[in-house]
C-alpha positions in Angstrom: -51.3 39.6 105.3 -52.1 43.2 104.1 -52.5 44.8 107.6 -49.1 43.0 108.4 -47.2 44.3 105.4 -48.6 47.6 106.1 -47.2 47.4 109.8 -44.1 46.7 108.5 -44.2 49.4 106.1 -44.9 52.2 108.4 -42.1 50.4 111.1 -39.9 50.3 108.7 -40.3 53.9 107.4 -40.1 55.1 111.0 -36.7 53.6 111.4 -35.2 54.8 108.1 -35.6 58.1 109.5 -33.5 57.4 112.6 -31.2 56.3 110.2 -31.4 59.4 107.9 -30.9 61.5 111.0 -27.9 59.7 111.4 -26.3 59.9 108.1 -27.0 63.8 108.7 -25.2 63.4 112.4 -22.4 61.8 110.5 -22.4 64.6 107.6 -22.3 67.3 110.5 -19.5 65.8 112.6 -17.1 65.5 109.1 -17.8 69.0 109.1 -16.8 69.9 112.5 -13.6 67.7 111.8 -12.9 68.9 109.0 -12.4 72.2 110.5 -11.0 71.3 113.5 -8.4 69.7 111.4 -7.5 72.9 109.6 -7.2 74.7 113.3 -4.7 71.7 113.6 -2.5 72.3 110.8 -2.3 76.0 111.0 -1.6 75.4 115.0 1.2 73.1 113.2 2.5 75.4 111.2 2.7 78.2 113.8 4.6 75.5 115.8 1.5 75.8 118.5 -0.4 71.8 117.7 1.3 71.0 121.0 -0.6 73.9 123.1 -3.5 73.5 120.9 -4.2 69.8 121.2 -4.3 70.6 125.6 -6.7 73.2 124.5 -8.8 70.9 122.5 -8.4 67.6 124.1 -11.8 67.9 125.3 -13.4 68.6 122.2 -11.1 65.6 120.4 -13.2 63.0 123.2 -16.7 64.8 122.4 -16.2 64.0 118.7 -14.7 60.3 119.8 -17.7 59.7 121.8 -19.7 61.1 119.6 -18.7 59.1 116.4 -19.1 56.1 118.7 -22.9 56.5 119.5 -24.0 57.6 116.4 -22.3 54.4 114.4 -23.9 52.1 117.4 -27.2 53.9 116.9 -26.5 53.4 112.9 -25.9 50.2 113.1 -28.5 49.1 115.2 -31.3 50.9 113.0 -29.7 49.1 109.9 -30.1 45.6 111.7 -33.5 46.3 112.9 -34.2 47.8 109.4 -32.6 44.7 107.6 -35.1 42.5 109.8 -38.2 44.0 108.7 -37.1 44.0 105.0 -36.6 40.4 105.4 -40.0 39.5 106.9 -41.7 41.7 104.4 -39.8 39.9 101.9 -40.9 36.0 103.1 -44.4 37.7 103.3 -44.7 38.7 100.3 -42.9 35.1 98.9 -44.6 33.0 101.2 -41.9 32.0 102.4 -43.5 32.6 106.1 -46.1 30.0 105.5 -42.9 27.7 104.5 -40.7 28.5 107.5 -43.5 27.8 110.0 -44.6 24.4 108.2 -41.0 23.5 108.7 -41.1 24.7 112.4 -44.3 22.8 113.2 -42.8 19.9 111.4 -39.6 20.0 112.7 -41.2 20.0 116.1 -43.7 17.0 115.3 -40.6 15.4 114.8 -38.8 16.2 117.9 -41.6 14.9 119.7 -42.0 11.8 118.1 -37.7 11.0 118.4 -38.7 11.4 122.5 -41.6 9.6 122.6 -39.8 6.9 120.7 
């Protein structure tokens, strides 16, 4: 059981730094928005948002796209994260040892009802 909780451990640590480095993605792209979005109101105010939004329309899809991956990549780390926290957890509870009596038993049963 050590070696296993250990395994999970280091798995576990290894995926909460792709998460970190997403969180910091995240923190970056506000950044970027934020200033885009202050280009956009003075271009507002200048009466130029029209002429500026063709100029940027490119840059408007990057971030899109961008936000999109990175909150796919975040929340696939989280699930993947959220798994091994739980199997660390029944490890630690023995609560493995009482899901796979329940499997085993489960299954004796199945047998029997088609044998019967």
């Amino acid at each position: 059981m050590k070696k296993a909780l250990i395994e999970s451990v280091w798995e576990m640590d290894n995926k909460l730094g792709e998460v970190v480095c997403g969180v910091e993605s995240l923190s970056n792209v506000e950044v970027e928005l934020g200033q885009f979005v202050c280009e956009m109101n003075q271009a507002e105010k200048t009466g130029e948002l029209q002429n500026f939004l063709l100029d940027n329309y490119r840059s408007i899809r990057i971030y899109s796209d961008l936000l999109s991956y990175v909150a796919r990549d975040l929340n696939r780390d989280y699930k993947y994260v959220a798994n091994i926290h739980q199997d660390m957890f029944d490890k630690i509870t023995g609560k493995e040892k009482d899901a796979q009596i329940a499997t085993v038993t489960s299954s004796h049963n199945t047998n029997t009802n088609t044998i019967a």
